[in-house]
C-alpha positions as CSV (number, residue, x, y, z in Angstrom):
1,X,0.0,0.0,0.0
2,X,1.4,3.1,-1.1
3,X,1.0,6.4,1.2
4,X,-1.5,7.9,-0.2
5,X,-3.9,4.7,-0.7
6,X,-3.1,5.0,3.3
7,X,-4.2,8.7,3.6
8,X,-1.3,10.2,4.0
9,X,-1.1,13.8,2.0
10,X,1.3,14.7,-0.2
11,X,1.8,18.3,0.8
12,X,3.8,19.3,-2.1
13,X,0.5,18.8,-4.3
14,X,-1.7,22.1,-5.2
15,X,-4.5,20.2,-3.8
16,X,-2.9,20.2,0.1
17,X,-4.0,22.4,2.8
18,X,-1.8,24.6,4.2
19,X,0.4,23.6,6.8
20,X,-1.4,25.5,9.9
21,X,-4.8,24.4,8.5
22,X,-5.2,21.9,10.9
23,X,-3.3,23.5,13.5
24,X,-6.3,24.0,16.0
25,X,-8.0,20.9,15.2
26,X,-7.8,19.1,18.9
27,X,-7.9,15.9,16.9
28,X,-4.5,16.4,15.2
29,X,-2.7,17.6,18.6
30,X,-4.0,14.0,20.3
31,X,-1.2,11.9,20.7
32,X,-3.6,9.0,20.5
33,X,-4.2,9.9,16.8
34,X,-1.1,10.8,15.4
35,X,1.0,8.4,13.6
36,X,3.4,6.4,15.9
37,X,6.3,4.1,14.6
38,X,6.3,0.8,16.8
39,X,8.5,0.8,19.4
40,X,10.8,-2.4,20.3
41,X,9.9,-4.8,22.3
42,X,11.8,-5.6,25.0
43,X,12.1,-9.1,27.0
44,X,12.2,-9.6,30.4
45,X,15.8,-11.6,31.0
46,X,16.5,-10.5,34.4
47,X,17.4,-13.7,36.5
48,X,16.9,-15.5,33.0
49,X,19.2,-18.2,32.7
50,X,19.2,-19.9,28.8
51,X,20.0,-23.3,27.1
52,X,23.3,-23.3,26.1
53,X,22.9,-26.9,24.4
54,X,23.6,-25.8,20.8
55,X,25.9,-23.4,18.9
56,X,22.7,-21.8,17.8
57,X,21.0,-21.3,21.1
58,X,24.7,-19.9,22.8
59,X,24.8,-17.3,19.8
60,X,21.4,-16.2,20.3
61,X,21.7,-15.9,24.2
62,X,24.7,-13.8,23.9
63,X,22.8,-11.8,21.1
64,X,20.4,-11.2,24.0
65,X,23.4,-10.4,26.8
66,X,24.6,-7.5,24.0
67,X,21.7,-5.9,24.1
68,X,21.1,-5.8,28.1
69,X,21.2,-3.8,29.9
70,X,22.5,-4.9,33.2
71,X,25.5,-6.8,34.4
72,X,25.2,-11.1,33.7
73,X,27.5,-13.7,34.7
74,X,29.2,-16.5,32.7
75,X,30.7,-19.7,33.9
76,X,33.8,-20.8,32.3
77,X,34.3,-24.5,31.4
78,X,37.5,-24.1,33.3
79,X,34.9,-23.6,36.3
80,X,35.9,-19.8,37.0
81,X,33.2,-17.4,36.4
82,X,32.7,-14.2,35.4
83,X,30.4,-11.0,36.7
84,X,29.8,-8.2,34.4
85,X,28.7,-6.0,32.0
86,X,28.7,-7.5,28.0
87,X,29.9,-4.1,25.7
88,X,31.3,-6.3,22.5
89,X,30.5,-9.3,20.8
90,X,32.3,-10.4,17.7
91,X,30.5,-13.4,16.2
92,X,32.9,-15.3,13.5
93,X,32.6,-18.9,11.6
94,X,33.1,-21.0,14.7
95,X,32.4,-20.4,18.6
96,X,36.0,-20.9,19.1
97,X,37.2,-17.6,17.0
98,X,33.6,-15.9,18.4
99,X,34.4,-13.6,21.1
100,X,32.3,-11.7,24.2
101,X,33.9,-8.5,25.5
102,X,33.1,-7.1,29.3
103,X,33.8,-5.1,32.1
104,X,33.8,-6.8,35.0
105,X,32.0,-5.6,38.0
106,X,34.7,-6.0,40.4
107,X,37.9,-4.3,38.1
108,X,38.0,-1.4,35.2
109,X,39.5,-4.2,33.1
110,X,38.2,-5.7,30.1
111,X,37.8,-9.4,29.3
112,X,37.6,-11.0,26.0
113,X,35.9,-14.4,26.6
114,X,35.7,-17.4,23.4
115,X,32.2,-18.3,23.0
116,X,33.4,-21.9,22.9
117,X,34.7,-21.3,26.5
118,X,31.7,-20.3,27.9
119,X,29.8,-23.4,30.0
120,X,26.8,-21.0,31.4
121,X,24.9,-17.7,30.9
122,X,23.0,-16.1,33.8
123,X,21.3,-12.5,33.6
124,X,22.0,-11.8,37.4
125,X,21.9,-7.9,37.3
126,X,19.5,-5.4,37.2
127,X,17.7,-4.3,34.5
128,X,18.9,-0.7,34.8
129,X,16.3,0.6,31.7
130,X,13.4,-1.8,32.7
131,X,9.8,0.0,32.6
132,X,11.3,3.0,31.6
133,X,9.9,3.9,28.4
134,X,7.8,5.9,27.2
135,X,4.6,5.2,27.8
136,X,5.8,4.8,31.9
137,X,6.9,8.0,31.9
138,X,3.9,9.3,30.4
139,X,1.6,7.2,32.9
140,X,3.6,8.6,36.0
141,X,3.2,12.2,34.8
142,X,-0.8,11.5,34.2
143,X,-1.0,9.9,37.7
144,X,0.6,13.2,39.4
145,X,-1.0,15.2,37.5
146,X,-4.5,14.0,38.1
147,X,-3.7,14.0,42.1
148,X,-3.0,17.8,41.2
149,X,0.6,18.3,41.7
150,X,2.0,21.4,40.2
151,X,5.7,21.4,39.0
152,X,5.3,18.0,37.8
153,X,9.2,16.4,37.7
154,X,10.1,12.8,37.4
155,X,12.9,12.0,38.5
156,X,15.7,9.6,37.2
157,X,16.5,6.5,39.5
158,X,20.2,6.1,41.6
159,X,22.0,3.4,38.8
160,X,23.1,2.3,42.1
């Protein structure tokens, strides 16, 4: 479907109304009308801890690590294991040329970990972005501002 089988005007075109036509229409200043682009969805992985039984199911958990956004812990095969924040992942052909990068919690160093050494996944920190998008922050706001608070400000939270 083209845009403007969708309704959407071209405003170039002789035939469009001019831009502040519409400007006091309360039905093109509701946010509940006006085109949105879908957001992403985000999954709960805090405290998840994932199948490592195939290559396929270790790259896709640590697909998922990259893009949290709290610390997680891997166990070696060598039995150590590993607390921290995932910043880098370099997949390649095989798990043993694939590498995780990560700051561990306990030292400003970074580690550089082969996926084929890598015996468990666990997402043990905090979800330091969890429910704070934008439709929470909006809900908040609505909530204070209904109990009549003036001066309305919400606050970030410690990252502790």
């Amino acid at each position: 479907m083209t845009g403007k089988e969708a309704g959407h005007i071209d405003h170039a075109s002789p035939q469009a109304p001019p831009p502040h036509a519409n400007a006091m229409n309360p039905e093109t200043l509701n946010p509940e009308t006006l085109e949105v682009a879908p957001g992403a969805a985000h999954e709960k992985l805090e405290g998840w801890i994932p199948q490592l039984a195939s290559e396929d199911e270790i790259r896709a958990a640590l697909e998922k690590a990259f893009d949290y956004r709290g610390d997680i812990t891997i166990s070696r095969k060598d039995g150590s294991k590993v607390e921290g924040y995932l910043f880098d992942r370099r997949p390649a052909a095989t798990l043993r040329d694939s590498r995780v990068r990560l700051y561990p919690k306990d030292s400003n160093e970074k580690i550089s970990i082969s996926y084929a050494d890598i015996a468990a996944l666990a997402f043990t920190g905090r979800d330091t972005a969890a429910g704070k998008s934008w439709e929470a922050w909006m809900k908040k706001y609505a909530q204070k501002k209904a109990a009549g608070e003036t001066h309305i400000a919400l606050e970030p939270e410690p990252l502790d």
